[in-house]
C-alpha positions in Angstrom: -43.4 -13.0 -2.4 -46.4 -10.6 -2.2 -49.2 -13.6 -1.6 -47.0 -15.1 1.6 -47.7 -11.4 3.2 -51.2 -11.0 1.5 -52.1 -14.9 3.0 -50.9 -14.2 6.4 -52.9 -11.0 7.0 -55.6 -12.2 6.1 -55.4 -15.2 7.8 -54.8 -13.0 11.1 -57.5 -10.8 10.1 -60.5 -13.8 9.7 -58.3 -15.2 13.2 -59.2 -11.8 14.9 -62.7 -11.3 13.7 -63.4 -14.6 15.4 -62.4 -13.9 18.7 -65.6 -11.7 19.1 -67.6 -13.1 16.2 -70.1 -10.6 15.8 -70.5 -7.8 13.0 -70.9 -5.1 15.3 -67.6 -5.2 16.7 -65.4 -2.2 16.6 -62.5 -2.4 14.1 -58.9 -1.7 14.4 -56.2 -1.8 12.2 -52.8 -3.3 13.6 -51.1 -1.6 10.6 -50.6 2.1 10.1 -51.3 4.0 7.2 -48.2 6.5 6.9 -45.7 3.2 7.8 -47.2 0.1 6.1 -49.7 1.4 3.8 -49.9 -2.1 1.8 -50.7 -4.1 4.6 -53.2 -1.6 6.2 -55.2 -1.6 2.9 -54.8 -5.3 3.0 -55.8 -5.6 6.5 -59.1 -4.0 6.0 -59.9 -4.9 3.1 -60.3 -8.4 4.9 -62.4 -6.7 7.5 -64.7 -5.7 5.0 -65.0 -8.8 3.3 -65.5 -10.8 6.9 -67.7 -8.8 8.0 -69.9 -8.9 4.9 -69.8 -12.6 5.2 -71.2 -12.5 8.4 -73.9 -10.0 6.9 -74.4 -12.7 3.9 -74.9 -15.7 6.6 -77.7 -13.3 8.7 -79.9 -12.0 5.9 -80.2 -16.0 4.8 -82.5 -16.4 8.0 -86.1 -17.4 6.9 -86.9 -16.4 10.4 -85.6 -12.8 10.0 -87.4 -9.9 10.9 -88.3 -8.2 7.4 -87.3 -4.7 8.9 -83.9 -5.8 9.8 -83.4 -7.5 6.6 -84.0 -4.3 5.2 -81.7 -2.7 7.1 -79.1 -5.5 6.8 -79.4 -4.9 3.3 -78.7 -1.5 3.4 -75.6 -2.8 5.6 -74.5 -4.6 2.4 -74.7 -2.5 -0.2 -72.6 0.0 2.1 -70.5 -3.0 2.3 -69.7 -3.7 -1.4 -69.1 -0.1 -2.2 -66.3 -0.3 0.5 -65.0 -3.2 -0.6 -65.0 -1.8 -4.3 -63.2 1.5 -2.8 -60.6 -0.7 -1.4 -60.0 -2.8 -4.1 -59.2 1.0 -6.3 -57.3 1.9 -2.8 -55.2 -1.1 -3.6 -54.7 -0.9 -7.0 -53.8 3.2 -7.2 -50.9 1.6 -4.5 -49.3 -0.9 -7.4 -50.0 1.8 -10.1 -47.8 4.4 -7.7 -45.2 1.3 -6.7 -44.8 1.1 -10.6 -45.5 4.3 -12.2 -41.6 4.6 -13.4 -41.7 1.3 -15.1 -41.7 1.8 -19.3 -44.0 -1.9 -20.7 -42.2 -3.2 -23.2 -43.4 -3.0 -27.2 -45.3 -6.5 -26.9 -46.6 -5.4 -23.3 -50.0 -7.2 -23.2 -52.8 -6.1 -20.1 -54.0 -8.7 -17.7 -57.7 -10.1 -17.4 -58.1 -8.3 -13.9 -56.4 -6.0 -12.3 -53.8 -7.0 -9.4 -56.2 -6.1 -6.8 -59.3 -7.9 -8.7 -57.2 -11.1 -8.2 -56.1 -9.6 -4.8 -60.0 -9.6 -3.2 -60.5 -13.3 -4.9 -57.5 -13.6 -2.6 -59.3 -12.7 0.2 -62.8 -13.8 -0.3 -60.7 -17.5 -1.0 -59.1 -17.3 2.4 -62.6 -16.9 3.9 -63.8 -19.9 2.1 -60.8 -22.1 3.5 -61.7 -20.8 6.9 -65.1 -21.8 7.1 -64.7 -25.1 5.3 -62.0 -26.3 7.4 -64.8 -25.5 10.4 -67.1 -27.9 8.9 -64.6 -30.8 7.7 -63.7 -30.8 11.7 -67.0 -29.9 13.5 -67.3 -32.8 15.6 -71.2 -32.6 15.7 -71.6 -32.8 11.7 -71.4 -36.5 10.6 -68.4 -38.2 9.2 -69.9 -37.8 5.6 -70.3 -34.2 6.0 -67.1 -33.7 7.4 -65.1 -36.3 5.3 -67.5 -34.1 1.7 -66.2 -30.9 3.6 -62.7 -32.1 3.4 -62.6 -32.6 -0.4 -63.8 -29.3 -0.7 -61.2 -27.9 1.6 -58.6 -30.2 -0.5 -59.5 -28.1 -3.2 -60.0 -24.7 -1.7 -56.5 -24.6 -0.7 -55.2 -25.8 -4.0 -56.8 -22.9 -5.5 -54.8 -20.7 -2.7 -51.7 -21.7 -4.4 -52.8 -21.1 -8.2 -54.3 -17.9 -7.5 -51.5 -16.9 -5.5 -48.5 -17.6 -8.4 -50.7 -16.0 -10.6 -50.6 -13.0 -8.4 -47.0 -13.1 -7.9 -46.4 -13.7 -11.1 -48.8 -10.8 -12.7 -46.7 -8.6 -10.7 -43.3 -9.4 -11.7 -44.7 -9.2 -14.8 -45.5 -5.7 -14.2 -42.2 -5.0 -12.4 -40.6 -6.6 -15.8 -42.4 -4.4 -18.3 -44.2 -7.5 -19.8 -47.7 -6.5 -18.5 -49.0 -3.4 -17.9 -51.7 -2.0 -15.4 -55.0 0.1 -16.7 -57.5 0.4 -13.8 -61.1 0.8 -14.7 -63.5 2.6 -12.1 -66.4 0.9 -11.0 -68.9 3.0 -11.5 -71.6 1.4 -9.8 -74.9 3.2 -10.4 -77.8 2.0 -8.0 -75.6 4.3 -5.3 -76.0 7.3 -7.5 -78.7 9.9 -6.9 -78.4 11.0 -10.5 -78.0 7.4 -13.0 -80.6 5.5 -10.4 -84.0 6.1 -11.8 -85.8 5.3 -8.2 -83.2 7.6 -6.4 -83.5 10.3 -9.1 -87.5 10.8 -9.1 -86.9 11.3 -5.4 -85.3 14.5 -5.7 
């Protein structure tokens, strides 16, 4: 099944990140492109999104210097539009895995895209991560740790609906029942020519 490889990278991902724990750590991918295209996307698109948790934890300082919070920001908005370009990344790999399959008549399209659910995937795995941190830090009280637990309870629960819904979006796919159409972004604030501040720079 697609999630039991998706789950496990980025579970290795969020494990490797943590060995350093910093956001200015250099990244490497353990999966090459020309080989094992699907999992290198997958592996950094995790980077991205753990990194840019870290990013989300920092700026949230009331103690932050207001010049790095503006260059922090910048950090993040570089960060989103990479984790937007990876999300396309992944999904012009499923529209090439299953560009010879013909939908059926009654073919219907899904809410979100197979990579859409895919960086939920993600994002979700960083969420179980952290919680599970905080329903066993031994320095947070038994309350906290026992209200962290429930949350965890249903963090991973969530893991497993959002996974079959994954899977099953895909066989779909494979089957001809469903039928991918990917819609570009297009973000504007990054745009020199549809943002109105960046424009009356020029």
């Amino acid at each position: 099944m697609f999630s039991v490889k998706a789950n496990k990278i980025f579970q290795d991902v969020i494990a490797k990140y943590h060995i350093v724990n910093t956001v200015d750590q250099p990244f490497s991918n353990i999966y090459e492109k020309d080989t094992n295209l699907l999992e290198h996307l997958l592996y950094r698109k995790c980077w991205i999104d753990t990194v840019q948790w870290h990013y989300e934890d920092i700026i949230r300082d009331p103690q932050i210097d207001p010049v790095a919070a503006l260059k922090l920001k910048r950090q993040i908005d570089a960060s989103n539009q990479d984790r937007t370009d990876m999300v396309e990344y992944i999904d012009g790999y499923f529209l090439e895995k299953y560009k010879e399959i013909t939908p059926k008549s009654d073919a219907t399209i899904n809410t979100e895209s197979p990579a859409w659910g895919i960086d939920r995937l993600s994002i979700l795995a960083l969420k179980i991560y952290h919680m599970n941190e905080e329903a066993t830090r031994v320095d947070a009280s038994e309350g906290h740790r026992d209200a962290c637990q429930m949350k965890l309870d249903v963090l991973l629960d969530q893991r497993v609906d959002l996974s079959t819904a994954i899977d099953t979006l895909l066989e779909d796919i494979q089957k001809g029942d469903k039928y991918m159409k990917v819609y570009k972004q297009m973000k504007m604030y990054n745009d020199d020519e549809l943002n109105p501040v960046l424009r009356s720079q020029k």
